[in-house]
C-alpha positions as CSV (number, residue, x, y, z in Angstrom):
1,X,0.0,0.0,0.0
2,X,1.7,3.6,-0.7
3,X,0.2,6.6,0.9
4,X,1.0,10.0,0.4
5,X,2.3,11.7,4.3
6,X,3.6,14.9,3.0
7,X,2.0,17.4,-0.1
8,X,5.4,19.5,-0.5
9,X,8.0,18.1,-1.1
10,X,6.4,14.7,-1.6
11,X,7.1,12.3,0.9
12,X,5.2,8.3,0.6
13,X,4.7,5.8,3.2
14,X,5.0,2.4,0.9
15,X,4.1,-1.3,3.0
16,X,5.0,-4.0,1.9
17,X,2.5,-6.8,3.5
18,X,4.9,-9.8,4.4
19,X,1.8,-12.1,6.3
20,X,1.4,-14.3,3.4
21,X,5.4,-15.6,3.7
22,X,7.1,-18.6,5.5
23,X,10.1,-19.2,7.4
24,X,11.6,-22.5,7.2
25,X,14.4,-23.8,9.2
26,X,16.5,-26.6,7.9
27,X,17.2,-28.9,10.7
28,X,20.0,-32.0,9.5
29,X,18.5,-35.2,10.2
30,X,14.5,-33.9,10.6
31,X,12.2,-32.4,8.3
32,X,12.1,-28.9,7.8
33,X,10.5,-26.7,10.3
34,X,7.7,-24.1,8.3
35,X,6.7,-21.6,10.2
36,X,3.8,-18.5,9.3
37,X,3.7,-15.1,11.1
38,X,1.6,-14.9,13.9
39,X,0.2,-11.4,13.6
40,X,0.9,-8.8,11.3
41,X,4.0,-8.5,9.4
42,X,5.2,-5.6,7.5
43,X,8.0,-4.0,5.8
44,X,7.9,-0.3,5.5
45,X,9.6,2.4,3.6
46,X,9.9,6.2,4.1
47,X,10.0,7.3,0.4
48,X,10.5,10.9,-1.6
49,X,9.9,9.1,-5.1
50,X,8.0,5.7,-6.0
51,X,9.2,3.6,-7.7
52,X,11.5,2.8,-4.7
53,X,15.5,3.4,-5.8
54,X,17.4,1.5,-3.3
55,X,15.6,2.9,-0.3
56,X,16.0,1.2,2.8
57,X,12.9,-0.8,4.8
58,X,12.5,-1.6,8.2
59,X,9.9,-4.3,10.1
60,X,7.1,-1.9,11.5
61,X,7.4,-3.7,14.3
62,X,9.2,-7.8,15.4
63,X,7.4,-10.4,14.1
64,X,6.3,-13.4,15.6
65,X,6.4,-17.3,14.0
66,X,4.6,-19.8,15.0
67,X,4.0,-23.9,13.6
68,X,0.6,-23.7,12.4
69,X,-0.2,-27.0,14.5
70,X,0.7,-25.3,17.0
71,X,-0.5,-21.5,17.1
72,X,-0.2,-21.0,20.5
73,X,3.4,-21.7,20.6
74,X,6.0,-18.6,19.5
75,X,9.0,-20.8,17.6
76,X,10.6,-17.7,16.7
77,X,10.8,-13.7,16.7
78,X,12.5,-11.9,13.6
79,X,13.4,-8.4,15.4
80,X,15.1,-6.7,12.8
81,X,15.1,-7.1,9.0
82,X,16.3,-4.5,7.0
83,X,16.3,-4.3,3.2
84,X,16.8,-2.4,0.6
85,X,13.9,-2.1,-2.2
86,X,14.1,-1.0,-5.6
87,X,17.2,0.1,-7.7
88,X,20.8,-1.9,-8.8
């Protein structure tokens, strides 16, 4: 979603939704271990021009995995994930 936050100059607020991805852990000798996002999960960016160039995105806040058989149960927190969107 890309909003606009500022008329002059233009400034954007662009989210990238990251709910619908997995995390899997290989573990030697078991199966892997797939695990979903708990709650919400989103990248966001602090733009002055869309497309992005190379700007840099930040987690709007940690996200918590869980096993899907076992929702209750937080497997593991990704705190910080920056990246870098757009650009060479």
């Amino acid at each position: 979603m890309l909003t606009q936050t500022q008329q002059f100059p233009p400034r954007y607020e662009h989210r990238l939704d990251l709910s619908i991805c997995t995390l899997t852990i290989e573990r030697p000798g078991n199966d892997p271990l797939v695990l979903t996002p708990k709650g919400e999960a989103a990248l966001i960016g602090r733009l002055a021009q869309f497309p992005p160039r190379g700007d840099l995105y930040q987690l709007k806040a940690p996200v918590e995995f869980v096993d899907p058989a076992k929702p209750d149960d937080i497997a593991a927190v990704l705190q910080k994930f920056p990246a870098k969107v757009g650009g060479l």
